[in-house]
C-alpha distance (Angstrom), angle and dihedral (degrees) to the residues before:
residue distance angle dihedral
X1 . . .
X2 3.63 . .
X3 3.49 118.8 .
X4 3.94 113.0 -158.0
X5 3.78 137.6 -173.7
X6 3.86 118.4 -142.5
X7 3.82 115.6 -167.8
X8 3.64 117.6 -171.1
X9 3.34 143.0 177.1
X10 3.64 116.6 -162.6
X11 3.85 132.3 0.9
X12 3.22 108.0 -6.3
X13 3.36 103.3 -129.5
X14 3.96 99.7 144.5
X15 3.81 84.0 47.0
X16 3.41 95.4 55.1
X17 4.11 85.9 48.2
X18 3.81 88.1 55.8
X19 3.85 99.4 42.6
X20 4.21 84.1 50.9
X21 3.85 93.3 47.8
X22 3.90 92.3 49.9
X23 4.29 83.6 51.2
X24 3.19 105.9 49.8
X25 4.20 90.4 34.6
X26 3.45 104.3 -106.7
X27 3.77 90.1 119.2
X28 4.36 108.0 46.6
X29 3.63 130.3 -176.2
X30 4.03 96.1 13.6
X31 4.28 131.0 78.1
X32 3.79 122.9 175.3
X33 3.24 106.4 -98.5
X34 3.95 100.8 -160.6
X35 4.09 132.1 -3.6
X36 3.46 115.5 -131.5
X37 3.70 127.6 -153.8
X38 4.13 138.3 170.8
X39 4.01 88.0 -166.2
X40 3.84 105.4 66.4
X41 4.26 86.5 -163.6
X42 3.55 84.8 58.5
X43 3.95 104.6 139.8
X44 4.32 85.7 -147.8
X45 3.92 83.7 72.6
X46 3.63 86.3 62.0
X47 3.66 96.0 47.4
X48 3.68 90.8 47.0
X49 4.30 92.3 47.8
X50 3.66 86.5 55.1
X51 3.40 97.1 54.0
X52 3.64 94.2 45.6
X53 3.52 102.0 -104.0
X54 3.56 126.7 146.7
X55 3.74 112.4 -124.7
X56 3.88 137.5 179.8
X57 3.66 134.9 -172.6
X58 3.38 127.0 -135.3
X59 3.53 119.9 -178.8
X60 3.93 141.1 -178.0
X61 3.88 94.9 -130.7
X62 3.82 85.1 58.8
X63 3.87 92.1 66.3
X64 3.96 128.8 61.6
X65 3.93 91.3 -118.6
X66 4.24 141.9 -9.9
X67 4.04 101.1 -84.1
X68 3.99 81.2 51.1
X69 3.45 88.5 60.3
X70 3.49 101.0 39.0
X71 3.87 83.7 52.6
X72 3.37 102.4 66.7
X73 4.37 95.1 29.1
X74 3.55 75.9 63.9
X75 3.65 103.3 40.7
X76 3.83 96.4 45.5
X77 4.03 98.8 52.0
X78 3.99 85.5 45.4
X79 3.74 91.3 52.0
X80 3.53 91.6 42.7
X81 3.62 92.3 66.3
X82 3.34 101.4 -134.8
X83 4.13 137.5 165.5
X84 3.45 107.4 -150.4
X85 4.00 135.3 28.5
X86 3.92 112.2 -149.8
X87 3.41 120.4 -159.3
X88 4.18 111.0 -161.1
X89 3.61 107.9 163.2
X90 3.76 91.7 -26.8
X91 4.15 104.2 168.3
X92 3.20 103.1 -167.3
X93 3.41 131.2 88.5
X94 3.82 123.3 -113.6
X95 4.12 132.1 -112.5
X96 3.50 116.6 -127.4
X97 3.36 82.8 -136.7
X98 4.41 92.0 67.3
X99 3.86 88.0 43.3
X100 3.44 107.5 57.2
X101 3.89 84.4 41.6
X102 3.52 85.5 61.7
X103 3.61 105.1 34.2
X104 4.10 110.0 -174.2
X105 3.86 87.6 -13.6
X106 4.01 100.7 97.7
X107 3.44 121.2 72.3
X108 4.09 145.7 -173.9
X109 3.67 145.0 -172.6
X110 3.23 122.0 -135.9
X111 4.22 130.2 -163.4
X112 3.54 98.1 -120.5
X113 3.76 136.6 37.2
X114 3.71 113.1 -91.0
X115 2.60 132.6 -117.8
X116 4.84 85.2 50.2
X117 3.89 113.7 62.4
X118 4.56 102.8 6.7
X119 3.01 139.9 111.0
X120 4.03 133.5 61.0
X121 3.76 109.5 13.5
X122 3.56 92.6 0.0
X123 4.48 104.1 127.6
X124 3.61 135.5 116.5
X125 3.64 123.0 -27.5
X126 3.91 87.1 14.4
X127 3.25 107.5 63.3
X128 4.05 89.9 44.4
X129 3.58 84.4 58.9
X130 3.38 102.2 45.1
X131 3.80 89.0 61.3
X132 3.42 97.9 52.2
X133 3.33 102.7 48.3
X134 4.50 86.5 48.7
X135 4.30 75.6 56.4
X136 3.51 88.4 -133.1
X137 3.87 114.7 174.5
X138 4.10 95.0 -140.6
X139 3.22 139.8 30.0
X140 4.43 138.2 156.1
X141 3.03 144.2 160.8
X142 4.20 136.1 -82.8
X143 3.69 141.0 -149.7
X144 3.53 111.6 -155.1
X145 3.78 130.4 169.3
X146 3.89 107.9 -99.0
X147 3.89 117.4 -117.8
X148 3.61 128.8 175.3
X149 4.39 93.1 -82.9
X150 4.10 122.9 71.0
X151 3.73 107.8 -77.3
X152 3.60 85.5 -31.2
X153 4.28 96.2 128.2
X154 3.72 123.7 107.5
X155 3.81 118.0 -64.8
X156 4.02 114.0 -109.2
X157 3.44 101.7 171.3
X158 4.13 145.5 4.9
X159 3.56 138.5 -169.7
X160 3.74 130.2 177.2
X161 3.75 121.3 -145.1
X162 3.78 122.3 -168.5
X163 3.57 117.4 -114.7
X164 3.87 114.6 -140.7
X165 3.86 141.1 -157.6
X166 3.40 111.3 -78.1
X167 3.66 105.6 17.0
X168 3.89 127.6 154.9
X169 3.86 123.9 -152.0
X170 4.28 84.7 -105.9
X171 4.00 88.9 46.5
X172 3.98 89.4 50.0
X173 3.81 96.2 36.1
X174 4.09 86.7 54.2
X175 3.70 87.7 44.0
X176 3.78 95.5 45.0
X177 4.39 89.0 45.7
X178 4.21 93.4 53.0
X179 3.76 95.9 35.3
X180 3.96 105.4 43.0
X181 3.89 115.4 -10.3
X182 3.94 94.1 55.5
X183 3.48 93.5 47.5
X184 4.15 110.2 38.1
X185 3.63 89.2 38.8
X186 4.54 94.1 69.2
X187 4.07 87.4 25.8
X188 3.68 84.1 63.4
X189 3.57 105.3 41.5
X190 4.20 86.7 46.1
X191 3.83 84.1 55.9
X192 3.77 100.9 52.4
X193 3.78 91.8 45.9
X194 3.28 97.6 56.3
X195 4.13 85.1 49.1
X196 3.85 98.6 -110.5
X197 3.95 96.9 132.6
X198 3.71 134.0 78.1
X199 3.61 136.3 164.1
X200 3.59 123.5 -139.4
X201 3.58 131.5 166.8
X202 3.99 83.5 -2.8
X203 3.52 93.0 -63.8
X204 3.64 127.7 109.1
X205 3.70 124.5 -124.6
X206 3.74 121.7 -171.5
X207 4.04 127.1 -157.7
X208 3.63 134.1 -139.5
């Protein structure tokens, strides 16, 4: 059984996705394990309570400076024993330190597909913007492992979502969350715990 970590930020709403995917089976031999968030309002904690999963917050203003922080974010997942790290709307930039901890065992999604509109300053809104104002007839979303660059890891999964006349970054985001992030984000996780990724050469290879 894999045990994961999701650390959120916000909402939720990727959580939520996982929590229904391990439900209704989508999502076998894994559960999350513990929710993580820096923003103790975070409406993901209250997702996670009412699911009846343990969560804990641990936050930057808590600690007297950043490599404090990153300290005991670090410390606390490694302690915790757990298999996989999931980012889902996670705002806050990893330590080196929790990556190479992890090495090719955290992952994201990201609302576009990498390589077009990532990278620095590149999240929510933004990159849904970005895209429509390049015109561009498709976008998505991506999970990709997490390495120590900006949505630089090795692609997992992609899915392209149309764009259509007369969208607005909040139309395409919602469009881009139901058709592609909701859905590649518990595909993946049920494919690495049942041990059907590797990474070689920094590219990811997935078996039947």
């Amino acid at each position: 059984m894999l045990k994961a970590a999701v650390l959120v930020s916000g909402g939720g709403t990727n959580l939520q996705a996982i929590i229904d995917s391990i439900h209704d089976g989508r999502i076998t031999d894994a559960c999350i394990d513990i929710v993580v968030s820096n923003n103790p309002g975070a409406y993901a904690l209250e997702r996670a309570a009412k699911a009846g999963i343990e969560t804990r917050v641990i936050s930057p203003k808590s600690y007297p400076d950043r490599p404090a922080f990153n300290q005991a974010l670090t410390d606390f997942l490694k302690e915790r024993g757990v298999d996989l790290i999931v980012l889902a709307g996670f705002m806050v930039v990893l330590p080196e330190m929790l990556i190479k901890a992890f090495p090719n065992r955290i992952i994201n999604v990201h609302p576009s597909l990498i390589p077009a509109f990532c990278g620095t300053g590149f999240y929510g809104l933004r990159v849904h913007e970005a895209a429509l104002a390049r015109g561009v007839k498709v976008s998505g979303a991506t999970v990709h492992f997490v390495d120590e660059g900006t949505d630089t890891g090795p692609i997992i999964l992609q899915q392209a979502v149309q764009v259509e006349e007369g969208d607005t970054p909040e139309i395409l985001q919602r469009r881009i969350m139901e058709q592609a992030e909701w859905k590649i984000m518990p595909k993946a996780i049920d494919l690495i715990a049942h041990g059907k990724v590797t990474v070689k050469d920094g590219k990811v290879y997935i078996s039947k």
